[in-house]
C-alpha positions in Angstrom: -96.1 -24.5 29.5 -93.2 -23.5 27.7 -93.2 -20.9 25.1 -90.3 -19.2 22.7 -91.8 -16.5 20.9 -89.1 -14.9 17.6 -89.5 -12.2 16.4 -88.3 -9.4 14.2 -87.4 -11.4 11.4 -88.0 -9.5 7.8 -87.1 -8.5 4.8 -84.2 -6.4 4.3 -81.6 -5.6 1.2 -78.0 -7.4 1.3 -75.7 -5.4 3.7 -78.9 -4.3 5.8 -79.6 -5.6 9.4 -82.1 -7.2 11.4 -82.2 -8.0 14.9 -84.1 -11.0 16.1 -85.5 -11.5 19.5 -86.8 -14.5 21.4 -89.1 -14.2 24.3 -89.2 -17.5 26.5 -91.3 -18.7 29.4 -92.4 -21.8 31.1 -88.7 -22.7 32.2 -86.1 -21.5 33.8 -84.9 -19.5 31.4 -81.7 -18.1 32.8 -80.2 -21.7 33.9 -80.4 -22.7 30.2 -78.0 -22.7 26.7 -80.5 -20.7 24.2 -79.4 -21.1 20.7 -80.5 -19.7 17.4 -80.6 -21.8 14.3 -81.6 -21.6 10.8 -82.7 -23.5 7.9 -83.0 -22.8 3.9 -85.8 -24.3 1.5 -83.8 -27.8 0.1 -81.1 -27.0 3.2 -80.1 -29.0 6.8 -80.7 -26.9 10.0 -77.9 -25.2 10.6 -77.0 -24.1 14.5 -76.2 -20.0 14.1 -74.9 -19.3 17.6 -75.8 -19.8 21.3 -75.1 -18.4 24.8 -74.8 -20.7 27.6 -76.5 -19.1 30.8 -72.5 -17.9 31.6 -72.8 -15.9 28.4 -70.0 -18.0 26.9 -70.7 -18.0 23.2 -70.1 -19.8 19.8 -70.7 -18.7 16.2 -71.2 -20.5 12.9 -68.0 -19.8 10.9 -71.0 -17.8 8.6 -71.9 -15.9 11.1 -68.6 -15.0 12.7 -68.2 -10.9 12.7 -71.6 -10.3 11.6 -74.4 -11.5 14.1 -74.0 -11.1 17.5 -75.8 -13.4 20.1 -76.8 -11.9 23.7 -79.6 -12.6 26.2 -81.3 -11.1 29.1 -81.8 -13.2 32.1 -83.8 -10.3 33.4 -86.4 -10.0 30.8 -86.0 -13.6 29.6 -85.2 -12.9 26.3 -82.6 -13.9 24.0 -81.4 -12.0 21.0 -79.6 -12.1 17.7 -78.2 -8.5 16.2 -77.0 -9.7 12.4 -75.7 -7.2 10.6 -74.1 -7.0 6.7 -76.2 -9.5 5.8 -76.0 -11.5 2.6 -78.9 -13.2 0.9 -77.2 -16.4 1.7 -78.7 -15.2 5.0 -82.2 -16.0 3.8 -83.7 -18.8 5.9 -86.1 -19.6 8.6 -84.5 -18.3 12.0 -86.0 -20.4 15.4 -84.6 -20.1 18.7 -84.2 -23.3 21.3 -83.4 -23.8 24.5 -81.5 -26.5 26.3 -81.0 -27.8 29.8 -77.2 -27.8 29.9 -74.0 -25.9 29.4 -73.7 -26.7 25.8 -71.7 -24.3 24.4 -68.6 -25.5 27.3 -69.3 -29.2 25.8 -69.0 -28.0 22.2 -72.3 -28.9 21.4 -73.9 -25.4 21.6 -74.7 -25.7 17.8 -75.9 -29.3 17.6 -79.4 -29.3 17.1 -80.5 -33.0 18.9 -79.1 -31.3 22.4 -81.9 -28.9 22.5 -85.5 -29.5 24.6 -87.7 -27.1 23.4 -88.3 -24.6 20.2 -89.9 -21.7 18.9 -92.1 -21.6 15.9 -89.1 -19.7 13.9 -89.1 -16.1 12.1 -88.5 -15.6 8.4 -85.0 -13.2 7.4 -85.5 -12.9 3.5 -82.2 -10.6 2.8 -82.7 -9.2 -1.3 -79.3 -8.9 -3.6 
């Protein structure tokens, strides 16, 4: 049965940071692109970043210099450091994984490529 398990989301005061971690089983984990994505009340899903199993990464123009994507294909976990956050941050925050190199193909942020996903953690960052 697949699983991906966030955590670490909170609250936290603009310029603050929060580091998010996603714990996966059920698959294998280390063959596959893990992204993180986000989504606002009234707001689309937006794709945050992901790490193809290479570590080859991509970033959301938003998130470019301030979060930081890694995983561990030891501990099967994937993570998200986000630092300087702004409350524009605010959102739901799920992790998802998918069978592919996505992040090569340039679709490493495109939420239809991804096969399974986590219930999400909330970020709430206060002005």
């Amino acid at each position: 049965q697949v699983q991906l398990v966030e955590s670490g989301g909170g609250s936290v005061q603009a310029g603050g940071s929060l580091r998010l971690s996603c714990a996966a089983s059920g698959f294998n984990y280390r063959s596959y692109c893990m992204g993180w994505f986000r989504q606002a009340p009234g707001k689309e899903r937006e794709g945050v970043a992901a790490i193809d199993f290479d570590g080859r990464t991509t970033y959301a123009d938003s998130a470019k210099g301030r979060f930081t994507i890694s995983r561990d294909n030891t501990k099967n976990t994937l993570y998200l450091q986000m630092n300087s956050l702004k409350p524009e941050d605010t959102a739901m925050y799920s992790c998802a994984a998918s069978s592919g190199p996505r992040v090569r193909y340039g679709q490493g942020r495109v939420s239809r490529w991804y096969n399974y996903w986590g219930q999400g953690t909330q970020v709430t960052v206060s002005s």
